[in-house]
C-alpha positions in Angstrom: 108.1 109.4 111.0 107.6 111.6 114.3 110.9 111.9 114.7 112.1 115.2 113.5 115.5 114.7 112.0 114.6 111.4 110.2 111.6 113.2 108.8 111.3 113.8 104.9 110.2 117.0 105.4 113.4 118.1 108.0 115.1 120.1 105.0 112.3 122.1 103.1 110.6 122.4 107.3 113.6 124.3 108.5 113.8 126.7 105.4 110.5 127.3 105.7 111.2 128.1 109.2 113.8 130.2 108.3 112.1 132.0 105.8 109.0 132.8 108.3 111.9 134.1 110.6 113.2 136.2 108.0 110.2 138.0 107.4 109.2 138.4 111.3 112.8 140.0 111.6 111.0 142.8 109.6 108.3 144.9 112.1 105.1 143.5 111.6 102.7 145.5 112.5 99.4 145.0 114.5 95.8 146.5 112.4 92.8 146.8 113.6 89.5 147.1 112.0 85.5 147.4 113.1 82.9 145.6 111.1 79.4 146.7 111.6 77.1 144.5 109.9 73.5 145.4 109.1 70.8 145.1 106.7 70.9 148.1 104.4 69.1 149.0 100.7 70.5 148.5 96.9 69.0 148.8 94.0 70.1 146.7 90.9 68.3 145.8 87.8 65.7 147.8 88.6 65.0 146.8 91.9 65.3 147.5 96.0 66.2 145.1 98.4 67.5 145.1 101.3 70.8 142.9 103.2 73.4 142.2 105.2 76.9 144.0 104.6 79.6 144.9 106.4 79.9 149.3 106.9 76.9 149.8 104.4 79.1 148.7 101.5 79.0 146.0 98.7 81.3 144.9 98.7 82.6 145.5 102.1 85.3 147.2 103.4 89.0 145.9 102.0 91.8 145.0 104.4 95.3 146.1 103.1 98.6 144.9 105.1 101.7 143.9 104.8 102.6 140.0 105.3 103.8 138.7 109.0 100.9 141.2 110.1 98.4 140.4 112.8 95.2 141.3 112.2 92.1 142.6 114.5 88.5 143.0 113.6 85.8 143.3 115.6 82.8 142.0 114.2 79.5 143.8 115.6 76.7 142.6 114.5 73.7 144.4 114.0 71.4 142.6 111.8 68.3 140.3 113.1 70.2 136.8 112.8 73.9 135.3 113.8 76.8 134.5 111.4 80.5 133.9 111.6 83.6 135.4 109.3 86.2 133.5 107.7 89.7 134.7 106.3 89.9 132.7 103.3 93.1 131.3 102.6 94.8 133.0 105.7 96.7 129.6 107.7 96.0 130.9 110.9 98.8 129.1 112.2 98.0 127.2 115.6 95.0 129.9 115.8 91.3 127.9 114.8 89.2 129.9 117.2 89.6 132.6 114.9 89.0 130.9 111.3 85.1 131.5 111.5 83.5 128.6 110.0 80.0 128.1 111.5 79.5 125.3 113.8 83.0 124.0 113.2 85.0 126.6 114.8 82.9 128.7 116.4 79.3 129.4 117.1 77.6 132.0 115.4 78.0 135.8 116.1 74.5 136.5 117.6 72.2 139.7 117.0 73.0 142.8 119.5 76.9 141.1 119.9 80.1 141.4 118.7 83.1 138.9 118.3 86.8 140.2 117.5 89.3 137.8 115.4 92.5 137.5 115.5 94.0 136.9 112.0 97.3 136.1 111.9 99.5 136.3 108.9 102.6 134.2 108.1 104.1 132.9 104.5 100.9 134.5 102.2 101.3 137.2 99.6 99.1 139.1 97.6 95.4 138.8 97.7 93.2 137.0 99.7 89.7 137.7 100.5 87.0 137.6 103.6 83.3 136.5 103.5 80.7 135.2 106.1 80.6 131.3 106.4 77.2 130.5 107.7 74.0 129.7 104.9 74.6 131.9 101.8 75.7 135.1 103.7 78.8 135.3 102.5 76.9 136.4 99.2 76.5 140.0 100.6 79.2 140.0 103.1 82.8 139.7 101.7 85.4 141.8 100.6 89.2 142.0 99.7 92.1 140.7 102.0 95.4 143.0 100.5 98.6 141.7 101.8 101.8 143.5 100.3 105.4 142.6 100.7 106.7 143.0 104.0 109.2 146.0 104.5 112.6 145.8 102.1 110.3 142.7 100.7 109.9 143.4 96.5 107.7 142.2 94.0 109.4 139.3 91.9 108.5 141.5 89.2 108.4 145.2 88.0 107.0 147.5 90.6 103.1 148.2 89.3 102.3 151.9 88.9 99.0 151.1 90.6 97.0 148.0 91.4 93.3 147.4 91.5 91.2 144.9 93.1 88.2 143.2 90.9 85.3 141.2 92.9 83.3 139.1 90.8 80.0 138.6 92.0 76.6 136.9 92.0 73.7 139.0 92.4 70.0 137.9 93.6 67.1 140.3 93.7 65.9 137.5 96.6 67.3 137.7 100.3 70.3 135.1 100.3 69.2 133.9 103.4 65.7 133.5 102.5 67.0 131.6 98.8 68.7 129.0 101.1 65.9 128.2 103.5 63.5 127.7 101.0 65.8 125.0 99.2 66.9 123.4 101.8 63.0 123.3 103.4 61.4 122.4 100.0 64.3 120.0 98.8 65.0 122.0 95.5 67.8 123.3 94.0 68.1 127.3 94.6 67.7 129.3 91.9 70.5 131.0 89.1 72.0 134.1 90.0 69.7 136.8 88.2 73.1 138.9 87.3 76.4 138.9 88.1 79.0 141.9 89.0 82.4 143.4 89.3 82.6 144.8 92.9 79.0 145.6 92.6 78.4 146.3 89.2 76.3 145.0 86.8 77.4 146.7 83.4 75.4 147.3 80.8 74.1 144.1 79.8 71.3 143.7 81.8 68.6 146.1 80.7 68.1 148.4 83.8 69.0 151.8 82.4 69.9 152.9 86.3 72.5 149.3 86.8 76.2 151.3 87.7 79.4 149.9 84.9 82.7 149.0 86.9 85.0 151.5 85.6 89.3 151.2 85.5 90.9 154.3 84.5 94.4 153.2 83.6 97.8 156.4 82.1 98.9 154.7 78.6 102.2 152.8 78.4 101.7 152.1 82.9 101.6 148.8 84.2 98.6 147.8 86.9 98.5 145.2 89.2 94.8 143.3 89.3 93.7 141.5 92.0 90.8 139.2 91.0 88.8 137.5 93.6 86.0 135.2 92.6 83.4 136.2 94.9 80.5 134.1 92.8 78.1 131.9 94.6 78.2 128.4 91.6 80.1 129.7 89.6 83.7 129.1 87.8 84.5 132.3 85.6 86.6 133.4 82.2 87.4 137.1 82.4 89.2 138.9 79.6 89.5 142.8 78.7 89.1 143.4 74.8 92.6 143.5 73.1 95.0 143.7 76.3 96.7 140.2 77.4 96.8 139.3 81.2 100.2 138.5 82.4 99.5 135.8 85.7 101.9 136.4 88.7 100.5 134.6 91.8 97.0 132.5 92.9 95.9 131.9 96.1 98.3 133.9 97.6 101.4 132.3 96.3 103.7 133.8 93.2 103.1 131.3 90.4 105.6 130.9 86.7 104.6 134.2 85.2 102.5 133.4 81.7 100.5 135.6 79.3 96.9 134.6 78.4 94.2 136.3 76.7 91.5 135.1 79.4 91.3 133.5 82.7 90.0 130.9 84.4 89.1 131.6 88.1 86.7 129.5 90.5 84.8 130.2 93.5 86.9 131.0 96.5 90.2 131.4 94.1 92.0 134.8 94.0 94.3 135.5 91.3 96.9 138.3 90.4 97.4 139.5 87.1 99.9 142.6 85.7 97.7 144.3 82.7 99.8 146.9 80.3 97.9 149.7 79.1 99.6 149.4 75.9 96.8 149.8 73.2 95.4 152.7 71.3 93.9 155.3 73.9 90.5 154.5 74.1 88.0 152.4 75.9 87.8 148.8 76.3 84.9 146.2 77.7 86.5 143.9 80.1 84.0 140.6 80.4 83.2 137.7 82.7 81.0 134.9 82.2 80.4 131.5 83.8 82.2 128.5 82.8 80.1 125.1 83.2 81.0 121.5 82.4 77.4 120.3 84.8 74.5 119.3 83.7 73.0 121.9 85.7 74.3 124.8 83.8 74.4 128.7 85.5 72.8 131.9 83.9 74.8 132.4 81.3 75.6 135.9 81.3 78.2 138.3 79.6 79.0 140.9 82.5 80.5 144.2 81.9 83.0 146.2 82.6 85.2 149.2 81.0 88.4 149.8 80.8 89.0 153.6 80.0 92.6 155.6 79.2 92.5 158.9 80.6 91.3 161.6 78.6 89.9 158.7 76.3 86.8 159.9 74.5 84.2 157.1 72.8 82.3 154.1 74.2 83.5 150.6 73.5 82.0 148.4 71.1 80.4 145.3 72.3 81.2 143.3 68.9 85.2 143.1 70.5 84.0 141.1 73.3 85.9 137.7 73.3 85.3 135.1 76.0 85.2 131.2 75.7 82.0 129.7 75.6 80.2 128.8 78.7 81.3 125.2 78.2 84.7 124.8 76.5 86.1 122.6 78.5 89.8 123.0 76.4 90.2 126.6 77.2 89.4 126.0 81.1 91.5 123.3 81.2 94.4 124.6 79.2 94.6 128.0 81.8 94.6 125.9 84.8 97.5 123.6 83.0 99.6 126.4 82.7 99.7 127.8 86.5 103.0 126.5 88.1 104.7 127.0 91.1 108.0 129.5 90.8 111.3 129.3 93.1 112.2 132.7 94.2 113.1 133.9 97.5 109.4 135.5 98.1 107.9 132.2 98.1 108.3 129.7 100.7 110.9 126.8 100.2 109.4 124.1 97.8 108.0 121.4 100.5 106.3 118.9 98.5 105.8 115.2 100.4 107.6 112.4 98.2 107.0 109.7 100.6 103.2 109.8 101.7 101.9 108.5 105.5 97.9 109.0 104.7 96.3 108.7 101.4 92.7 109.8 101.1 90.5 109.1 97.9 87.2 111.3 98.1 84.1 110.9 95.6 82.3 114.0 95.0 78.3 114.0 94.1 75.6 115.1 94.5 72.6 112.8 95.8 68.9 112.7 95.2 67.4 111.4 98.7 63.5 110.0 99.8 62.2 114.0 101.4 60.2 113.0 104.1 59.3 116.5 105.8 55.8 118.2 105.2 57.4 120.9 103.3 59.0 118.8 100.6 57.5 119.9 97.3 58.8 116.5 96.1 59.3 112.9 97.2 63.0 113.5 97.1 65.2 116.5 98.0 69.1 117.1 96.9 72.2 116.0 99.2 75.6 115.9 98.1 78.4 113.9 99.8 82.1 112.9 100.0 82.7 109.4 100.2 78.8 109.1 100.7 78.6 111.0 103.8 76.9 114.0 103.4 77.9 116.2 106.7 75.5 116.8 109.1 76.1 120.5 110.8 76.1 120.3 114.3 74.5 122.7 117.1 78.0 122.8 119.1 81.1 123.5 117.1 83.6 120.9 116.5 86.6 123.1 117.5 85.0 123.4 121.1 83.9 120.5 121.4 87.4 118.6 120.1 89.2 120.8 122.7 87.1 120.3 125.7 86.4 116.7 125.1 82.9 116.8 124.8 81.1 113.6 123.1 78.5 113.4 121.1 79.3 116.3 118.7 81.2 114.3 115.9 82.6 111.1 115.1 86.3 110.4 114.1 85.8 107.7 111.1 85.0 109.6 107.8 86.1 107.1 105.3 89.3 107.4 103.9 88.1 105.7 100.7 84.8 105.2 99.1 82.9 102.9 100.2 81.6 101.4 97.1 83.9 101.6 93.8 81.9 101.9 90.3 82.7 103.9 87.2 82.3 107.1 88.6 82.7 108.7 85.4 80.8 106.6 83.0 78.1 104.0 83.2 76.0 104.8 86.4 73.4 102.3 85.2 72.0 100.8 88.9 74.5 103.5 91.1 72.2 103.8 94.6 71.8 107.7 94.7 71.0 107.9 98.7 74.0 108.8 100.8 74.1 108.7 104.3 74.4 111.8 106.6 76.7 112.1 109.8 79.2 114.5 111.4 82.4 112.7 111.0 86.1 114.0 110.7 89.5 112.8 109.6 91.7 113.0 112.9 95.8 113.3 111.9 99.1 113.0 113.4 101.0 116.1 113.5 103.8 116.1 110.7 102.0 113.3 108.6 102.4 114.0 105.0 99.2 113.6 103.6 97.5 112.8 99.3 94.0 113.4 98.7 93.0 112.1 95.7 89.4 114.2 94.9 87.0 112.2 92.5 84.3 114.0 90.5 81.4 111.3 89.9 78.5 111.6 86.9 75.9 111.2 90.1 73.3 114.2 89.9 74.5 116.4 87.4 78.4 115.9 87.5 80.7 118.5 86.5 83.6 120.3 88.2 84.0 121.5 91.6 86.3 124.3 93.7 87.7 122.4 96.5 88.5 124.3 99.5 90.7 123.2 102.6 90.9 125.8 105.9 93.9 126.0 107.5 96.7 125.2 104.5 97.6 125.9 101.6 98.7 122.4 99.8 100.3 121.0 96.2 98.2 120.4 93.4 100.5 117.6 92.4 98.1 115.8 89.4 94.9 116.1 87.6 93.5 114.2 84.8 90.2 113.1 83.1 88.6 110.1 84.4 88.7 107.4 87.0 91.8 107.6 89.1 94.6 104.9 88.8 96.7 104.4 91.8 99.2 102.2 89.8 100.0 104.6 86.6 98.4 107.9 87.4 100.9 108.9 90.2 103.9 108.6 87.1 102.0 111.6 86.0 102.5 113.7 89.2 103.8 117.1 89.1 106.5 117.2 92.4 109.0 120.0 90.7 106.7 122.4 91.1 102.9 122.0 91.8 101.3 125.4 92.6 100.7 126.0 96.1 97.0 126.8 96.3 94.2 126.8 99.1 91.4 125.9 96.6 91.4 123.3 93.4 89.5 122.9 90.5 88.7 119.1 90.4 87.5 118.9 86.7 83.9 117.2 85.8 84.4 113.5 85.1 87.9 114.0 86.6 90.1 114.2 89.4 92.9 116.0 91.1 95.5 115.1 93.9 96.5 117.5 97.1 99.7 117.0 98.9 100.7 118.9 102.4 102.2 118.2 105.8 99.8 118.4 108.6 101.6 121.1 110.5 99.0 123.0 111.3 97.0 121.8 115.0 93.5 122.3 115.0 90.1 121.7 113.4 89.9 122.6 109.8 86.6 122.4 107.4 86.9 121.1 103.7 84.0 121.9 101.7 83.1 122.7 98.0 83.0 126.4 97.3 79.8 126.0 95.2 77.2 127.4 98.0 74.2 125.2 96.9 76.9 122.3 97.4 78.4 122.9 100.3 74.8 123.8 102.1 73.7 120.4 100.8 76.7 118.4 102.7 79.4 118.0 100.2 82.0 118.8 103.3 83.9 117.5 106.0 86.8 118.6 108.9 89.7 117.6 109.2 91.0 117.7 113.0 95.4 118.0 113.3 96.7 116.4 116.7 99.1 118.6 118.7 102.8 118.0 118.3 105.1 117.2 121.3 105.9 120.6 122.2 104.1 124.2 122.4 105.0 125.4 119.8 103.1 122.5 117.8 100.3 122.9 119.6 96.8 124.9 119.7 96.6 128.2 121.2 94.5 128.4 123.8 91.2 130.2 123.0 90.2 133.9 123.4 90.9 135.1 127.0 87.2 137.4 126.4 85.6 134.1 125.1 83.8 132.5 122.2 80.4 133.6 120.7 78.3 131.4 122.8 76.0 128.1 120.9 72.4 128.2 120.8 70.7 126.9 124.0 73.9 127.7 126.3 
């Protein structure tokens, strides 16, 4: 398998390699950016509080390159407690110490210091998006990553006359820090979002006569680019504006078949680029988002809005136009995500799609209801969630450090690669142990192994779907379907002609969907569910890529100025 020219993936590999080269040919260019983060005052529905952003802004500042770019910013942080950055969905090729995941590549950015990461750029396109990764910071702290075509690159379609990017949001009149603590102290669930947002706008649905309305001023008959970035805490969103259709062109960073829908389907974590025509009658229009929910534990279900307003336009929109699915139809969340496929043009990489797989990985996905033993349980049990039953255990020293220096003691290499106890994981769960067991263990790969996860949604706690993400790749979303998983006959099903090539999937409640990549990318990477009240209740894991034979399949060597050092050192 190691060796390179009897490897499967030799082909698709040295197009890929070809295409990177390509595109470095072009200048890329070096940006660099300062991030001050410190607590500072907003008022929504009706109310003041005070948090942590990035340059006094909510949401913070966007980055805008071109792709092949490098990337500085130096995070200073001026606020009263630490936290890391992560570029989500950037590869970071070879580079971990500058993903930002707490605890697994890095240690926390501590009060009165600053960190500076290096994000480097290769094969994505379009948008991406930035947001702390330690407790639920990244609630306040997050903002657009822009990257445009490289120079003589063009858009596989019509140039847009403009393009705009849309952030949706949760919004808590509580301290996000403080909402996490409490859970996670008491052994509760955290509370609904009390509203939600576009880029830090609650509309006019909320009651507060003093909330700001996201406004998109749009020259009739011009064609605008929208960047959508699902920003939200829990929660999966449809989005729509009243009578215009939303062409899709990319997800996740990758150009996608081109398809016309009246709404969309985005999760937590997923970005998505849409071409809107400003077609219709001059006037003004409500654009809407509200959460989608196939749980048991539903979210707030709010209509947010928005307007979308022709210049020189005179009126108000009328509410009664608004069209959305209903917070739990299922058909039209799954329909949307049914339609996203992957497209074969020369500004996507080379289709590289493993047919011949050397590690298969099933993951369950649940959530657990455990005995709370500490004094300030409010309960005899408190919530966990797990994969494969192993609900992760954060450690004090992060994983990437301690992988790289050899230290022991950190993590264990034997998360298990199926579950450890089969039952109907979507049906009966008549006499199903709830309890999981906690621990800080990775999957440890070969180089070049061309890996299937299989994720399983389970019934346990209150089931429903969940937005997988993966550092460090972007993979094939090869198959989905309702269900237990068959190994035998649900493979037949599998989508190898062209799979979108994503960073984050929707694995549908009582479902599952399967993940295929090469593991060509060294280094420690964290897995985790991009619901926050999940993924701060264990439902992760890492996995750790071996070096390859040479250099240039290896990790970089970390910073030359250093890491942010780990309490107690």
């Amino acid at each position: 398998m190691m060796g390179l020219m009897n490897n499967q993936g030799f082909v698709p590999w040295l197009l890929g390699v070809l295409f990177l080269s390509t595109l470095f040919l072009c200048r890329a260019d070096d940006h660099y950016y300062d991030f001050f983060v410190r607590e500072s005052n907003f008022t929504k529905l009706c109310n003041t509080k005070s948090m942590l952003v990035v340059n006094d802004s909510f949401p913070g500042p966007e980055i805008r390159v071109h792709r092949g770019d490098i990337v500085y910013v130096n995070v200073h942080n001026q606020g009263t407690y630490g936290f890391t950055i992560h570029w989500h969905g950037v590869k970071q090729p070879r580079n971990p110490w500058s993903d930002g995941p707490e605890f697994i590549t890095q240690c926390p950015i501590q009060p009165g210091t600053n960190f500076t990461y290096k994000v480097i750029l290769s094969d994505e396109i379009g948008t991406l998006w930035w947001h702390a990764h330690s407790d639920w910071t990244r609630g306040s702290v997050q903002g657009a990553f822009i990257i445009e075509p490289a120079q003589n690159e063009s858009y596989p379609f019509p140039k847009p006359d403009a393009d705009q990017t849309i952030i949706l949001q949760s919004w808590y009149n509580r301290d996000f820090l403080e909402i996490i603590t409490t859970a996670l102290s008491t052994g509760q669930s955290p509370p609904n979002a009390d509203a939600y947002a576009f880029s830090g706008n609650l509309g006019d649905t909320y009651g507060c006569p003093n909330d700001t309305i996201f406004r998109l001023q749009v020259d009739y008959q011009k064609m605008y680019l929208l960047r959508i970035i699902n920003a939200a805490m829990n929660e999966p969103k449809f989005f729509s504006i009243t009578n215009h259709s939303l062409t899709v062109v990319a997800q996740d960073a990758s150009y996608v078949k081109r398809f016309t829908s009246d709404y969309i389907l985005i999760s937590p974590g997923q970005t998505m680029d849409v071409l809107l025509f400003a077609n219709q009658n001059m006037g003004q229009y409500y654009m809407a988002m509200r959460p989608f929910s196939d749980s048991a534990a539903t979210p707030s279900n709010f209509i947010t809005t928005g307007i979308l307003q022709y210049t020189n336009s005179v009126g108000v929109p009328n509410n009664n136009t608004i069209t959305l699915p209903l917070m739990n139809d299922t058909s039209a969340a799954y329909n949307f995500t049914a339609k996203i496929k992957n497209i074969n043009i020369k500004q996507n990489p080379p289709l590289d799609v493993p047919r011949r797989i050397d590690r298969r990985i099933y993951i369950t996905i649940a959530t657990n209801a455990v005995p709370c033993t500490e004094s300030t349980c409010v309960g005899p049990r408190k919530f966990l969630a797990s994969l494969n039953n192993v609900s992760f255990d954060f450690p004090t020293t992060d994983i990437l450090q301690a992988y790289y220096n050899r230290i022991d003691g950190v993590f264990t290499r034997d998360f298990p690669q199926n579950p450890p106890v089969f039952f109907d994981f979507t049906g009966n769960l008549t006499g199903v142990n709830t309890n999981t067991t906690e621990g800080t263990r990775a999957v440890v790969l070969n180089y070049g192994e061309a890996v299937e996860i299989v994720l399983q949604a389970t019934q346990l706690g209150a089931g429903g779907n969940h937005p997988i993400h993966l550092h460090g790749f972007s993979f094939y979303w090869v198959g989905s379907g309702s269900g237990n998983f068959n190994n035998v006959t649900d493979p037949r099903s599998y989508n190898l002609v062209d799979p979108p090539l994503i960073n984050t999937v929707q694995v549908r409640g009582r479902g599952w969907a399967a993940i295929r990549f090469f593991a060509r990318n060294p280094g420690v990477w964290f897995m985790h569910c991009h619901f926050e009240r999940h993924s701060s209740w264990g439902m992760d894991t890492v996995f750790i890529v071996k070096n390859g034979t040479t250099p240039k399949t290896s990790i970089l060597p970390p910073p030359a100025s250093g890491m942010p050092r780990c309490p107690g050192t």
